[in-house]
C-alpha positions in Angstrom: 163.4 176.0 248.9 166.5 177.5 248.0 167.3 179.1 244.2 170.7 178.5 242.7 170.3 182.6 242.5 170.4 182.7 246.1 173.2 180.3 246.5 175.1 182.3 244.0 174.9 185.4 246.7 175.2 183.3 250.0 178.4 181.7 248.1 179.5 185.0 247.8 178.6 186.5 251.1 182.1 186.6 252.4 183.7 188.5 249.2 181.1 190.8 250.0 181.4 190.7 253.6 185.0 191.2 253.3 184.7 194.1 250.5 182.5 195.9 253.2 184.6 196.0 256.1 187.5 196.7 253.9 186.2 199.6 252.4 185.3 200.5 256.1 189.1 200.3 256.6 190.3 202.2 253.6 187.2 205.0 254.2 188.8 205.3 258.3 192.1 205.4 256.6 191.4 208.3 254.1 189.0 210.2 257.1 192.6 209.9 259.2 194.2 210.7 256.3 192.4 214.0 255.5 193.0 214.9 259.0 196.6 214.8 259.3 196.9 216.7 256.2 193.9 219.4 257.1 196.6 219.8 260.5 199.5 220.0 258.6 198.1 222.9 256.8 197.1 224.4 260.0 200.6 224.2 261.7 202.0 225.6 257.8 199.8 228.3 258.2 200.3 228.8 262.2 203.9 228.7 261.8 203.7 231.6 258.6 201.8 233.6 260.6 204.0 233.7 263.5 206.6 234.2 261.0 204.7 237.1 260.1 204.3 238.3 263.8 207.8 237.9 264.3 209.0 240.0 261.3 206.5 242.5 262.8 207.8 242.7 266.1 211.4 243.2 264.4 210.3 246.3 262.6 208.4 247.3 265.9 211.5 247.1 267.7 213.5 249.6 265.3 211.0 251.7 265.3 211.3 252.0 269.0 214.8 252.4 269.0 214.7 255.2 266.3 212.0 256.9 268.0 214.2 256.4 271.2 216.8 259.0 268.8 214.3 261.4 267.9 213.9 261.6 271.8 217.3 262.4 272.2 218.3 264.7 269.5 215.1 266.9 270.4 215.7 267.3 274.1 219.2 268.4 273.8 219.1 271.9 274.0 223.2 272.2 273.2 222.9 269.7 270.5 224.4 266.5 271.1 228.3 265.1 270.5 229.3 262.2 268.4 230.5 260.4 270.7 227.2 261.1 273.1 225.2 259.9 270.0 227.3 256.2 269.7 226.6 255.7 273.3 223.5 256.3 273.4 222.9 254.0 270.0 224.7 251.5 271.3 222.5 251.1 274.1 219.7 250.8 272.1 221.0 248.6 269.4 220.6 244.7 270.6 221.8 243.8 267.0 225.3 245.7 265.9 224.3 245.6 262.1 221.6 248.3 263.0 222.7 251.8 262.2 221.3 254.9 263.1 222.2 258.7 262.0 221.0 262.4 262.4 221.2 264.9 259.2 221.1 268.6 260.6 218.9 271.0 258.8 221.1 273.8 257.8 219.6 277.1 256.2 221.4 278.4 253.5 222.5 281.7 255.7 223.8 279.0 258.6 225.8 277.4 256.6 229.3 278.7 257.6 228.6 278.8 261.1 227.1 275.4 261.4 230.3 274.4 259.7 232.7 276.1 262.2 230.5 274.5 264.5 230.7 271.1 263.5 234.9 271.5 263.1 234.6 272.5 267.1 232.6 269.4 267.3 234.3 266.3 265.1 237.7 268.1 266.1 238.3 268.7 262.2 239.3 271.5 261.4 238.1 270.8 257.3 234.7 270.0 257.9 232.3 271.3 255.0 229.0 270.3 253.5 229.4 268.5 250.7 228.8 268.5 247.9 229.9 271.9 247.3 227.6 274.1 245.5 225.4 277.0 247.1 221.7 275.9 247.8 218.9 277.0 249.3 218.9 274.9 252.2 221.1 271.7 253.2 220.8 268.6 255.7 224.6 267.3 256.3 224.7 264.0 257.9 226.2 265.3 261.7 225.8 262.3 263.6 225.8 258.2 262.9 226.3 255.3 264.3 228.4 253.2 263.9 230.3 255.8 262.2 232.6 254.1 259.2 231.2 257.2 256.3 232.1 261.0 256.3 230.2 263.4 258.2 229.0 266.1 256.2 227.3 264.5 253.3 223.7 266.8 252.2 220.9 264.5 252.2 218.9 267.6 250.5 221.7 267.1 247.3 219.9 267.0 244.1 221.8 264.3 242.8 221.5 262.1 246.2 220.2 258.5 245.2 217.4 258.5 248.0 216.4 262.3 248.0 212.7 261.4 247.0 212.6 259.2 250.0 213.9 261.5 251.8 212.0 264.7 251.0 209.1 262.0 251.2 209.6 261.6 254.7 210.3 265.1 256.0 206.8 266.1 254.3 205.3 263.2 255.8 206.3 264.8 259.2 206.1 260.2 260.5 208.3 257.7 260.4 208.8 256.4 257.0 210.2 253.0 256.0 211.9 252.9 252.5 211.6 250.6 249.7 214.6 247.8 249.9 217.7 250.4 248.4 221.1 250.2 249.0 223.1 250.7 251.9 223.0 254.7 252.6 226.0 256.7 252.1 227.8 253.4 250.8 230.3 253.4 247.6 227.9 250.5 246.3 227.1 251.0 242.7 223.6 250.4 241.6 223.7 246.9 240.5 224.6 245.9 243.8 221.8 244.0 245.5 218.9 246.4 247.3 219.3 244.3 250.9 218.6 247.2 253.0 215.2 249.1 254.7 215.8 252.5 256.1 213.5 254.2 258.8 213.4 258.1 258.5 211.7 260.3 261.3 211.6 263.9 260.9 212.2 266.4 263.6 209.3 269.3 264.2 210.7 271.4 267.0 207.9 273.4 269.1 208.1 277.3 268.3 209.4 278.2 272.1 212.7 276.5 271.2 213.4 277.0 267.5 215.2 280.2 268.2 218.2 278.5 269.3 218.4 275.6 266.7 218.5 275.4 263.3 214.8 275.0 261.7 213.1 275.7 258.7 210.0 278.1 258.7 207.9 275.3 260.4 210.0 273.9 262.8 211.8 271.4 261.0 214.8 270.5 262.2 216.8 267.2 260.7 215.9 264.1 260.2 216.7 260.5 262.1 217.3 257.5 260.5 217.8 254.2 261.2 218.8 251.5 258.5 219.0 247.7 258.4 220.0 245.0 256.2 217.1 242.0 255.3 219.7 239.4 256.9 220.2 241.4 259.9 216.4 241.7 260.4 216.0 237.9 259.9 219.0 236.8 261.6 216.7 238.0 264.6 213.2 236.1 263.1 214.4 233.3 261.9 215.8 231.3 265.1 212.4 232.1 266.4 210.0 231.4 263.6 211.5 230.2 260.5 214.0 227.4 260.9 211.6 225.1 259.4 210.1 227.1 256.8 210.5 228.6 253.1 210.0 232.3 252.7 209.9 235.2 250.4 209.3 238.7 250.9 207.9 241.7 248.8 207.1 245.0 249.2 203.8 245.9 247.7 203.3 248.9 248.3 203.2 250.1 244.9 201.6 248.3 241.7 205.3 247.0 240.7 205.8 244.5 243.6 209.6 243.8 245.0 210.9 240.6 246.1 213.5 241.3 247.6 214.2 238.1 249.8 213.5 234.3 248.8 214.7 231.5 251.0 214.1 228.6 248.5 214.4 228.0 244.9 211.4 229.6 242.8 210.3 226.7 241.7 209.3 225.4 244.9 207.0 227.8 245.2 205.6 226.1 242.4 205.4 222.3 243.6 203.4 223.0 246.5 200.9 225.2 248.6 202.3 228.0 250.7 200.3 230.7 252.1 200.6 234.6 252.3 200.4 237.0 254.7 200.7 240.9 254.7 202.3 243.3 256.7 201.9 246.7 257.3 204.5 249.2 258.9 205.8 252.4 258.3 204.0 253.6 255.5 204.8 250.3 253.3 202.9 247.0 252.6 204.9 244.0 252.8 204.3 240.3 251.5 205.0 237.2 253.1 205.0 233.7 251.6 205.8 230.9 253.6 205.8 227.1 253.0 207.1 224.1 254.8 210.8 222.9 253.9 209.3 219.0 253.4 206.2 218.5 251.5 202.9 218.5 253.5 203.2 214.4 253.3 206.6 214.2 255.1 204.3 216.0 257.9 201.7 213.3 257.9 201.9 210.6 260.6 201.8 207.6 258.4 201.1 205.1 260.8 198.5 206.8 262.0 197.1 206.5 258.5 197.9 203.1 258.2 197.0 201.0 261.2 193.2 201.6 260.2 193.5 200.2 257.7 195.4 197.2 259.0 192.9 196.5 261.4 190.2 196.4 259.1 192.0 194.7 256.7 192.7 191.7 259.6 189.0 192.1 261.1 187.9 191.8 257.0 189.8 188.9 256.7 188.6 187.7 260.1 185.0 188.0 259.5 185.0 186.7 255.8 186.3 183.5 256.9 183.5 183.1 259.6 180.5 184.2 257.3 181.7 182.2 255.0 182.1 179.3 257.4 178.8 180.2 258.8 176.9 180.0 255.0 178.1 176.5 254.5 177.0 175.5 257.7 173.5 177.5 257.2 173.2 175.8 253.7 173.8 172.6 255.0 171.3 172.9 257.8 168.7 174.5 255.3 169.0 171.8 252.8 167.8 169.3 255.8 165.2 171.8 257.1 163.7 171.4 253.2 163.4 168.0 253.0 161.2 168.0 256.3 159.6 171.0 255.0 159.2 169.0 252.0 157.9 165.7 253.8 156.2 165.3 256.9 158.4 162.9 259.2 155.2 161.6 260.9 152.9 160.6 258.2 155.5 160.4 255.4 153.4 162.5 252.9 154.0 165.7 251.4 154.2 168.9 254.3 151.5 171.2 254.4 154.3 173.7 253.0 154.8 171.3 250.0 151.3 170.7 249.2 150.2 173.9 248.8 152.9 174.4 246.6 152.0 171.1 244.6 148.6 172.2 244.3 149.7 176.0 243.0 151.6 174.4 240.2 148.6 172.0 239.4 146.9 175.0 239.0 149.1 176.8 236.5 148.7 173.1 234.7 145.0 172.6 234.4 144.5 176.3 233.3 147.3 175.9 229.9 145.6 172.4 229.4 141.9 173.5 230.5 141.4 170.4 232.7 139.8 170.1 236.2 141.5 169.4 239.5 140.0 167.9 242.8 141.1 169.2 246.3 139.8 166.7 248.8 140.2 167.7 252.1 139.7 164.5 254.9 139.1 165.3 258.3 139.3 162.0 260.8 136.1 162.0 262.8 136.7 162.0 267.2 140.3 162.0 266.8 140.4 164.2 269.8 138.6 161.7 271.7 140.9 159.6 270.7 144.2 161.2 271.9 142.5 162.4 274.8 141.8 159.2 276.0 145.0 157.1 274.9 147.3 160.1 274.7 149.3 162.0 271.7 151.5 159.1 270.9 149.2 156.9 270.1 147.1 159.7 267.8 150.7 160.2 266.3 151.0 156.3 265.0 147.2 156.3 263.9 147.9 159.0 262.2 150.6 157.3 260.3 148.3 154.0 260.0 145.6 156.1 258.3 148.4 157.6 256.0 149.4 154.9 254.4 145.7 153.5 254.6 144.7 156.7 252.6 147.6 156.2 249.7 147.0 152.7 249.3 143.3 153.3 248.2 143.8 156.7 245.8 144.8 156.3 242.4 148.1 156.4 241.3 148.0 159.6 240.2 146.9 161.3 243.2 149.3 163.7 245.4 148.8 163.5 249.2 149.5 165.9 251.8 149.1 166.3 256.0 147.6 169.4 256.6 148.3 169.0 260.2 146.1 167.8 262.9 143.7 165.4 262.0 143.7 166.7 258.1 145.0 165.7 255.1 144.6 166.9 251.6 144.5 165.1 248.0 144.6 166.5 244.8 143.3 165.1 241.6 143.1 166.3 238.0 140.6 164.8 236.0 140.1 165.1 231.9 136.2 166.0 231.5 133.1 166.2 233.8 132.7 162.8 233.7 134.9 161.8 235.8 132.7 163.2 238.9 130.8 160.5 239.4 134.3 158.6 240.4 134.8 161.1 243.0 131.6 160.2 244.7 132.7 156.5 244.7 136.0 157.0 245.4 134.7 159.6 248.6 132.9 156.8 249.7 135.5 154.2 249.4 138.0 156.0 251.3 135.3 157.0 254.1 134.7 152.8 254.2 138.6 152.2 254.2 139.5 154.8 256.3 136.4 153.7 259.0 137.4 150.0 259.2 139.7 149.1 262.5 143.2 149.8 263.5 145.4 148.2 265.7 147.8 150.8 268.0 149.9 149.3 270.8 147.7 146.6 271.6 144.7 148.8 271.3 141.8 148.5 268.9 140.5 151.6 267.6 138.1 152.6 265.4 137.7 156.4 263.4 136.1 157.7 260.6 136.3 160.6 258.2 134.6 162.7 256.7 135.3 164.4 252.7 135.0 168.3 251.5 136.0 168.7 247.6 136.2 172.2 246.0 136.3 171.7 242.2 138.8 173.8 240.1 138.3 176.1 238.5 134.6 176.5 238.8 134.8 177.2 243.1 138.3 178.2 243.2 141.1 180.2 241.0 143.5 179.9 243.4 145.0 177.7 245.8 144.3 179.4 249.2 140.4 180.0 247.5 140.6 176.3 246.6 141.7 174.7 250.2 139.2 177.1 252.0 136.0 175.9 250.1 137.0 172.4 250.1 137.3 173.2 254.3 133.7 174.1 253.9 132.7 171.4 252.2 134.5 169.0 254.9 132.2 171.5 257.9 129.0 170.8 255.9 129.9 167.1 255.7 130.8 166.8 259.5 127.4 169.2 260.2 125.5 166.7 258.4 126.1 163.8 260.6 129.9 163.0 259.7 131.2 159.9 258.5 130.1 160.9 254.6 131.8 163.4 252.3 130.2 167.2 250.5 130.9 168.9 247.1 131.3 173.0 247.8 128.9 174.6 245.6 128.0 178.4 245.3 125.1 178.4 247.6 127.7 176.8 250.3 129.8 179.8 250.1 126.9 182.9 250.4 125.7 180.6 253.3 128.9 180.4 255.1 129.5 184.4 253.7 125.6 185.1 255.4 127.0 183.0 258.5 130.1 185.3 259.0 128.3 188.3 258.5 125.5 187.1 260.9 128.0 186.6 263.3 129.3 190.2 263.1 126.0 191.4 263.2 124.7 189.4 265.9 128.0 190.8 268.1 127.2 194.3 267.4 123.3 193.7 268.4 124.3 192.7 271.5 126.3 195.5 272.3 123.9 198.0 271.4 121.3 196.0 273.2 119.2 195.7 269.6 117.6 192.6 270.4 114.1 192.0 271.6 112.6 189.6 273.9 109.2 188.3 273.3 106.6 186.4 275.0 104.5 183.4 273.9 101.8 182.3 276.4 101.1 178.8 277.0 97.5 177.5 278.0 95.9 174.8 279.8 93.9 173.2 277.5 91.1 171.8 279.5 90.5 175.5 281.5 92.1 177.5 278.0 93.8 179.9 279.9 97.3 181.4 280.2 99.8 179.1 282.5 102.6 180.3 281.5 105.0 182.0 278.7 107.8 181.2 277.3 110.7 183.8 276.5 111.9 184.2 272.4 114.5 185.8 271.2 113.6 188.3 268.4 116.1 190.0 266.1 115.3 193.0 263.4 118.8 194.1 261.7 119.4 197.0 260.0 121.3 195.5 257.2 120.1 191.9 257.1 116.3 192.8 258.0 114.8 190.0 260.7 116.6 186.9 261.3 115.3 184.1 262.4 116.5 182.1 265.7 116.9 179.2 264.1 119.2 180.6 261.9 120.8 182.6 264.1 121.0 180.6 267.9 123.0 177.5 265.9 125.8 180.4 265.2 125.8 182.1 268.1 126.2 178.3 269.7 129.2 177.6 267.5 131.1 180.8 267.8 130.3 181.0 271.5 128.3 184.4 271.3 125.3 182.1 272.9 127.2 182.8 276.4 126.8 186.2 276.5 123.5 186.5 274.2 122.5 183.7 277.4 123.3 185.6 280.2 121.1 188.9 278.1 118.6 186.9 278.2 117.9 185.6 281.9 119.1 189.6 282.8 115.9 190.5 280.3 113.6 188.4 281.5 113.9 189.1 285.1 114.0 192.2 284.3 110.8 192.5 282.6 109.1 190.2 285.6 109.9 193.0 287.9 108.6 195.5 285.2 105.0 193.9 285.3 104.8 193.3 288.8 105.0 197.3 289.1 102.6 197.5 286.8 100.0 195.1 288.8 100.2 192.6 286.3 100.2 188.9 287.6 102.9 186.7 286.0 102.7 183.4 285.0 106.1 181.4 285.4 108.4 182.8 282.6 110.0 179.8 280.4 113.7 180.4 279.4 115.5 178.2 277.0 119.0 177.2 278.2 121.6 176.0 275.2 124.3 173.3 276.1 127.2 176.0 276.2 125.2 177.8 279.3 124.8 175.0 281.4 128.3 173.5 281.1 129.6 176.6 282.9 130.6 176.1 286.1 129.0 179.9 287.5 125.6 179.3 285.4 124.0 178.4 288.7 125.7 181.2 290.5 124.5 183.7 287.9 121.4 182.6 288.1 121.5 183.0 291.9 122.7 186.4 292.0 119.9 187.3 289.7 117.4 185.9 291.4 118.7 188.2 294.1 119.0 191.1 292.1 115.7 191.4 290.6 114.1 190.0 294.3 111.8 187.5 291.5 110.5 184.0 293.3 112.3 181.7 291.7 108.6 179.7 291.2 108.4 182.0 288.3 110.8 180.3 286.5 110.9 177.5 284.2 114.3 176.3 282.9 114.0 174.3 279.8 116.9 172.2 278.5 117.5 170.0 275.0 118.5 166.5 275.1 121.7 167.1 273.4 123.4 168.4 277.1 122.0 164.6 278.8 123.7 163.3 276.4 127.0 165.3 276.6 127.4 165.4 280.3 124.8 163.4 281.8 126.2 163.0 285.5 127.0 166.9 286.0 123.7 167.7 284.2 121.8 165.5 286.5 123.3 167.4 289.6 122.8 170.3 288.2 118.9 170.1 287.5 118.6 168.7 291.0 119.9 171.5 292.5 117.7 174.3 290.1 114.6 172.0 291.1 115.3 172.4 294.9 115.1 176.0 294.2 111.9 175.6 293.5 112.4 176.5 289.7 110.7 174.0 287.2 112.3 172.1 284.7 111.3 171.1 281.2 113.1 169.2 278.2 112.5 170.7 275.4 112.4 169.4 271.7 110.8 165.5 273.2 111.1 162.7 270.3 113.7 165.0 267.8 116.9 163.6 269.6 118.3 160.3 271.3 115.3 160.2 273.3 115.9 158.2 275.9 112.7 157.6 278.9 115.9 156.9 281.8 115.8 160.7 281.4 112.1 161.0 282.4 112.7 158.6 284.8 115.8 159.8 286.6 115.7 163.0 286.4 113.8 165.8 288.1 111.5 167.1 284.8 107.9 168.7 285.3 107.7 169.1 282.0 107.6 167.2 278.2 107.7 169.5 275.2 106.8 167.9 271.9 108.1 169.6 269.1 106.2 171.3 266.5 107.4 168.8 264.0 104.8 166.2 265.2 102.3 168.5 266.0 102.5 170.1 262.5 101.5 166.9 261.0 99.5 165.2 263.6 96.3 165.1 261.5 97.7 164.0 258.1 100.0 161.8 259.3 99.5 158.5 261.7 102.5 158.1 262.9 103.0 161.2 264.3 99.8 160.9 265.9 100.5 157.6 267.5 104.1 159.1 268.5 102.6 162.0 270.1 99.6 160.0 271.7 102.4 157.3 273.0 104.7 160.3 274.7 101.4 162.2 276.5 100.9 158.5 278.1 104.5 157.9 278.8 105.1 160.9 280.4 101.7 161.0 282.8 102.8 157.5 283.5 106.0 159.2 284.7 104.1 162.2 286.6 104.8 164.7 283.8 102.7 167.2 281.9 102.9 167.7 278.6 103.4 170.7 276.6 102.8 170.6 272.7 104.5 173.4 270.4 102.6 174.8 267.3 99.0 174.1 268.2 98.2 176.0 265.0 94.7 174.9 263.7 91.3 173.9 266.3 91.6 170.2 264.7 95.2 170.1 265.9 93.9 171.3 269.9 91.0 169.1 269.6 93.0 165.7 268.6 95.6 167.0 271.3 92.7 167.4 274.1 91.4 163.6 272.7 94.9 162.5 273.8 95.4 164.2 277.4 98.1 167.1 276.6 98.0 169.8 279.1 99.1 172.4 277.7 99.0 174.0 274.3 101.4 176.8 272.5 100.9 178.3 269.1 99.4 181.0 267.0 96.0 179.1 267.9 96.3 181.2 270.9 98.8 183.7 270.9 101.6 184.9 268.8 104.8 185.7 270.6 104.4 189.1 272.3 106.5 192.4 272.8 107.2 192.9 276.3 105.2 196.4 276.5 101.9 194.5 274.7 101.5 191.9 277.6 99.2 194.2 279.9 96.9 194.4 276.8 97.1 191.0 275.9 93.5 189.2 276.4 94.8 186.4 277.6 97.0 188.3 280.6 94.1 189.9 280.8 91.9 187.5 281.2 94.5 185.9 283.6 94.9 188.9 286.1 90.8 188.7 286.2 90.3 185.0 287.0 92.9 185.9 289.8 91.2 188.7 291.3 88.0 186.8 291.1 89.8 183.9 293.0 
């Protein structure tokens, strides 16, 4: 059955179905999403650091240059002209705005004659160092390119803006780059804007040519420069690197930082991520911010982004609508399935699904009110017979007859169910214990409904039925406990000759329990080859000694201690073990004639009971056979003995089958004479050697007359017929000597002999007396 809490989801299902694959959508989406921005930060940070590179290869490049200068001034051994000097910085210069210019170190004693030099040189007559004043030691500016300021000017003047830098440089004795300044030897005044980087180099001149130039004490002898402006320098990076890009730039070198270029507003540097990069050259630290004009989103391929999305919005869409489409229909086809789960189309009664559930729910009822319930299980007598012979369709409409047969005889308040098959179940609740005693009548009135005749297609057929009932709650708690004890009432009423009806009591269930655990048991034994086979002789009575034995089967478990084989043989018949405990048993017995026959012992012919099951398989005989083979045993030695119950079953195949064992030579007996459907057309018909009467006459032959005349009536019959007879039990000498007054043959019992173990028979007196009579004869 369906809840309306279930419905409730399954009317959902598509909201839900939809709300998944959407969120699959939106979750591809955002994935994509993160992506294109994670590789717009990547190219932001690609493209600063190439930037970076860029602005590095810039300053690489005038270092080059300038160190081309240094080159120049120091291997000119006759100093070099102005005109020389532009050439030569014009060649290097790929970028006009870069200037470049050499200050001569002039001692203070070589200060007129550098100037006289100098005048020869410019071709001006007033050439001086300037500022005037006398000082220890001057650098005038003597060369420079392009050459728009006045030659002549002391870099080493006190009050010179960049002197620090400058004496910072010569000490340094490598090429030093300066903080951004102004322009050098410019008329800018010092609010002007600091847009310019100057490269110094000082020149050390090797001792073997400082004699003829103008050094200090250690060689030095002037100092290059070469200054650019921040625009020129980007003017070059820029078309390469930045054209897409926001930038600053500072020099770090000290604690007080100096931005001395920004490409954007400031506050954008505050709306978004950039990222930084340093730079080392010359002696300074520079930094380097760069950013993306647009915003990292305007870098983001949108579509991209979106289609996902749209996709899994459409296939949401798509998808919802089918499921739920597909719900209805499911709900629709459910709600039909219940109502033939609920009633069986056949019989029109409630399912087997829907009477278990009926009877779950009478179960929760009786135990608030404290009342009884009744589960009465009906099983139809030879229905198999029945369809076998006529076919399934006509089992299908007696089926339905006996349904509505069944409800038209139970109470009105009785609920009805097909179990399936040939079973039906009905449940009653009853007020007080008194009402069992209308159980048993009503058991029997539906057995005498039920059994009367139906008419099927022309056909007139007759069934009966047979009744288990498990009472609540004293055999049952519970439904499943409840239907399984009632199914074992129903087995004990079909075991007991069908046709009548069993209440489950307690002892039922520990029987069945000792059943199933016998049944475990008895599988195990034969594995392990636990079980014993034991001997009982049979005599002739006139002559009293040993014709024969007969083979018994004898069982000592570990757990359930020695079980009898008529407890046992009846469940090894109905669960099938009786085949291979069977075939364990003709194996044995052979094996055991070969044994004594080793041993000198002379064997009587060996008496094997064969159940129903055995001889109804169609390789018994060639079993047997190989065997007989096997073992090398005369098949004389063998007596097969056989209940009526088989004659009955399969009469025509049975018959062929004892003819051929008899041509073998092996002798036949039936067993069990007089407890059956005796019938004398099986004495007469078939080939028997031998009666056996069963003990149950034999037991009572003195105290009871009947049994006497019985017994004295089937000894006549049978040597009428040609047979001997073999009585079971002989237990008492009254017993032998009433059996001797009435012509049996031979005698079996604990008169004579119990059954013996198979390593007792050469000690047995009766063997023994046998193997003496023979070697006497």
């Amino acid at each position: 059955m369906i809840s309306s809490k279930n419905r409730v989801k399954g009317s959902k299902a598509h909201y839900i179905v939809f709300f998944i694959i959407f969120l699959c959508g939106i979750a591809a989406s955002f994935a994509i999403y993160l992506e294109e921005c994670r590789h717009a930060y990547n190219n932001q940070k690609a493209s600063g650091a190439y930037f970076t590179e860029k602005l590095n290869d810039g300053l690489t490049q005038y270092i080059t240059q300038l160190s081309s200068v240094v080159a120049l001034i120091e291997s000119s051994e006759g100093g070099v002209s102005s005109s020389h000097f532009s050439r030569f910085a014009r060649s290097l210069s790929t970028t006009p705005k870069v200037g470049f210019y050499f200050a001569q170190y002039v001692p203070a004693g070589k200060k007129y004659e550098y100037e006289m030099q100098q005048s020869v040189l410019l071709g001006n007559i007033n050439f001086t160092i300037y500022p005037e004043g006398e000082r220890k030691e001057y650098m005038p500016l003597a060369l420079g390119y392009p050459d728009k300021f006045i030659y002549g000017y002391d870099m080493l003047y006190p009050q010179y803006r960049d002197i620090n830098a400058v004496i910072q440089a010569r000490n340094a004795s490598v090429i030093m780059l300066s903080e951004p300044t102004l322009p050098p030897f410019s008329d800018a005044v010092s609010n002007s804007i600091a847009d310019t980087f100057v490269l110094r180099a000082p020149i050390y001149l090797p001792v073997d040519v400082r004699y003829y130039k103008l050094t200090d004490s250690i060689g030095f002898h002037g100092m290059v420069g070469a200054y650019f402006s921040v625009g020129s320098l980007l003017n070059q990076v820029t078309p390469l690197a930045g054209h897409d890009l926001y930038y600053r730039l500072a020099d770090i070198s000290t604690n007080d930082p100096i931005w001395f270029v920004d490409s954007s507003a400031a506050s954008s540097w505050d709306d978004g991520e950039f990222d930084t990069h340093y730079l080392s050259v010359a002696g300074r630290k520079w930094r380097i911010d760069t950013r993306y004009l647009t915003g990292i989103s305007s870098r983001i391929n949108w579509l991209l982004v979106i289609i996902p999305l749209l996709i899994f919005g459409l296939l949401a869409l798509i998808l919802a609508f089918y499921t739920r489409k597909l719900f209805l229909t499911y709900y629709s086809a459910l709600e039909s399935v219940n109502k033939r789960i609920e009633i069986d189309e056949l019989t029109g009664l409630l399912s087997r699904y829907q009477i278990q559930r009926e009877l779950d729910k009478l179960i929760v009822t009786c135990q608030k009110n404290n009342t009884q319930l009744a589960a009465l299980i009906l099983d139809l007598d030879h229905f198999k017979t029945i369809n076998d012979a006529f076919g399934h369709e006509v089992g299908d409409k007696l089926i339905s007859k006996v349904s509505k047969r069944l409800t038209s005889v139970l109470p009105k308040n009785a609920i009805v169910g097909y179990l399936g098959g040939d079973a039906f179940l009905v449940l009653l609740v009853h007020n007080d214990d008194q009402d069992m005693p209308q159980l048993n009548s009503l058991a029997k009135e539906v057995i005498r409904k039920i059994s009367q005749s139906y008419f099927v297609d022309g056909l007139t057929l007759d069934i009966g039925c047979s009744i288990g009932v498990a009472l609540y709650p004293e055999f049952g708690l519970d439904g499943v406990t409840l239907i399984k004890n009632a199914d074992m009432a129903v087995y004990q009423a079909k075991t007991s000759g069908r046709a009548t009806y069993h209440f489950y009591d307690g002892e039922m269930g520990r029987r069945f329990a000792r059943n199933v655990r016998i049944e475990t048991r008895l599988r195990q034994a034969l594995q392990k080859e636990s079980l014993e086979l034991h001997f009982q002789p049979k005599v002739d009575l006139i002559t009293e000694r040993c014709v024969g034995m007969e083979a018994l089967l004898r069982w000592n478990d570990e757990e359930l201690g020695v079980v009898s084989p008529a407890e046992f043989v009846p469940i090894a018949e109905q669960t099938g073990i009786i085949l291979p405990l069977g075939d364990w048993v003709f194996e044995q017995a052979f094996r055991h004639i070969l044994e004594w026959q080793e041993q000198g012992i002379t064997v009587p012919p060996i008496a094997v009971n064969c159940s129903a099951a055995q001889l109804k398989r169609i390789d018994f005989l060639p079993k047997l056979l190989a065997l007989l083979s096997k073992y090398k045993i005369d098949p004389s030695l063998l007596e097969i003995e056989v209940t009526e119950s088989i004659l009955i079953e399969d009469a025509e195949r049975c018959a062929e089958l004892l003819r051929q064992i008899s041509h073998l030579g092996m002798k036949l007996a039936i067993d069990d004479f007089g407890t059956g459907y005796s019938s004398l057309s099986y004495l007469k018909d078939l080939p028997f050697h031998y009666v056996k009467i069963d003990q149950v006459f034999i037991r009572n032959i003195i105290e009871d007359k009947k049994h006497a005349a019985l017994t004295h009536a089937i000894i006549s019959l049978s040597h009428d017929l040609g047979l001997k007879v073999i009585a079971e039990g002989i237990a008492n000498i009254d017993q032998l000597n009433m059996l001797k007054e009435f012509g049996c043959d031979i005698g079996q019992g604990y008169l004579f002999s119990k059954a013996l173990g198979a390593n007792t028979m050469g000690s047995d007196p009766m063997i023994v007396a046998l193997n003496k009579q023979d070697s006497l004869d």
